[in-house]
C-alpha positions as CSV (number, residue, x, y, z in Angstrom):
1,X,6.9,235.8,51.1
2,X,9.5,236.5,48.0
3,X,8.5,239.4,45.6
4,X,7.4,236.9,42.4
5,X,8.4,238.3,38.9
6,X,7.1,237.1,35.6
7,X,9.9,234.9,33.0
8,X,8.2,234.0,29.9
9,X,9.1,231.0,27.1
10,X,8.1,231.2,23.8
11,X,5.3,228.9,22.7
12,X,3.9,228.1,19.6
13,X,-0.1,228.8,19.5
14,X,-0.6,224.4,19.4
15,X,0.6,224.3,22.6
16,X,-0.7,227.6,24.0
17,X,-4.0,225.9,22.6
18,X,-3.4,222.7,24.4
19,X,-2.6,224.4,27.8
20,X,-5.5,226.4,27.4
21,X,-7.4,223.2,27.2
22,X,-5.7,221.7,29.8
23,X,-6.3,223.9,32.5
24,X,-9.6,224.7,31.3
25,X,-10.6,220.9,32.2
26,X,-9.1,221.0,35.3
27,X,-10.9,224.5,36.0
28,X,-7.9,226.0,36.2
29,X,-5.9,229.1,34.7
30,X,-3.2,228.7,32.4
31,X,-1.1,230.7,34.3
32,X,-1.9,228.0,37.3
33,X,-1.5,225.2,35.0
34,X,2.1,226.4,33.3
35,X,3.8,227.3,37.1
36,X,2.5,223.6,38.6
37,X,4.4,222.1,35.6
38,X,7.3,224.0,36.2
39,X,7.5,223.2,39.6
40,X,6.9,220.0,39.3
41,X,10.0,219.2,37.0
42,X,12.4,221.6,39.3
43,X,11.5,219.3,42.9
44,X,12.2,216.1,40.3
45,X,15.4,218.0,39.1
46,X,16.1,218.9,42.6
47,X,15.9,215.6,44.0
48,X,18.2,214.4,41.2
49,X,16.3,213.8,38.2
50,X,18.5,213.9,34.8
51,X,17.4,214.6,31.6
52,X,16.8,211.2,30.6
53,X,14.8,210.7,33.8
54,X,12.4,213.2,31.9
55,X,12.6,211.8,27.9
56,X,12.8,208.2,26.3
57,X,15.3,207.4,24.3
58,X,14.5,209.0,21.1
59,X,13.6,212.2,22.4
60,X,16.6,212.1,24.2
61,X,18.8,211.7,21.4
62,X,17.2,214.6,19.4
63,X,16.9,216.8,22.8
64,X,21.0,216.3,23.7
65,X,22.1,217.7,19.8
66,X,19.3,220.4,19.7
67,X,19.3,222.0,23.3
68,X,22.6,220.5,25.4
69,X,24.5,223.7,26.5
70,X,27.7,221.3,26.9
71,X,27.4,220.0,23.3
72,X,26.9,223.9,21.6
73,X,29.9,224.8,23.4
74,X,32.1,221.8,22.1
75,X,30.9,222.9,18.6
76,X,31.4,226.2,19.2
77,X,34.7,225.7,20.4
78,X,35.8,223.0,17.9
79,X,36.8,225.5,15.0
């Protein structure tokens, strides 16, 4: 079995709160409840899924100019 190490993301305490919740109503951990999402969006990825597979448009308009690695690189670079 591979040795697991931990990787953490910065979360503001709403959503700590809400995954709390979450898994709490599923009887689950939060730890359980964070690594099922993120595995279930990497098999989706995996299997081809692009970003706007995973956002509607509006989010995907805002999501492209605030997090697309591509798009900081272009500005970036423009200068």
């Amino acid at each position: 079995m591979p040795v697991s190490s931990t990787t953490g993301i910065k979360l503001d305490a709403l959503t700590k709160e809400r995954i709390r919740e979450a898994a709490g109503s599923l009887d689950r951990t939060p730890h359980w409840f964070m690594k099922k999402a993120v595995m279930y969006w990497l098999e989706r990825v995996e299997a081809g899924a692009s970003v706007a597979d995973m956002l509607n448009e509006v989010e995907l308009k805002d999501d492209d100019r605030l997090n697309s690695v591509l798009t900081r690189q272009r500005l970036l670079n423009a200068d």
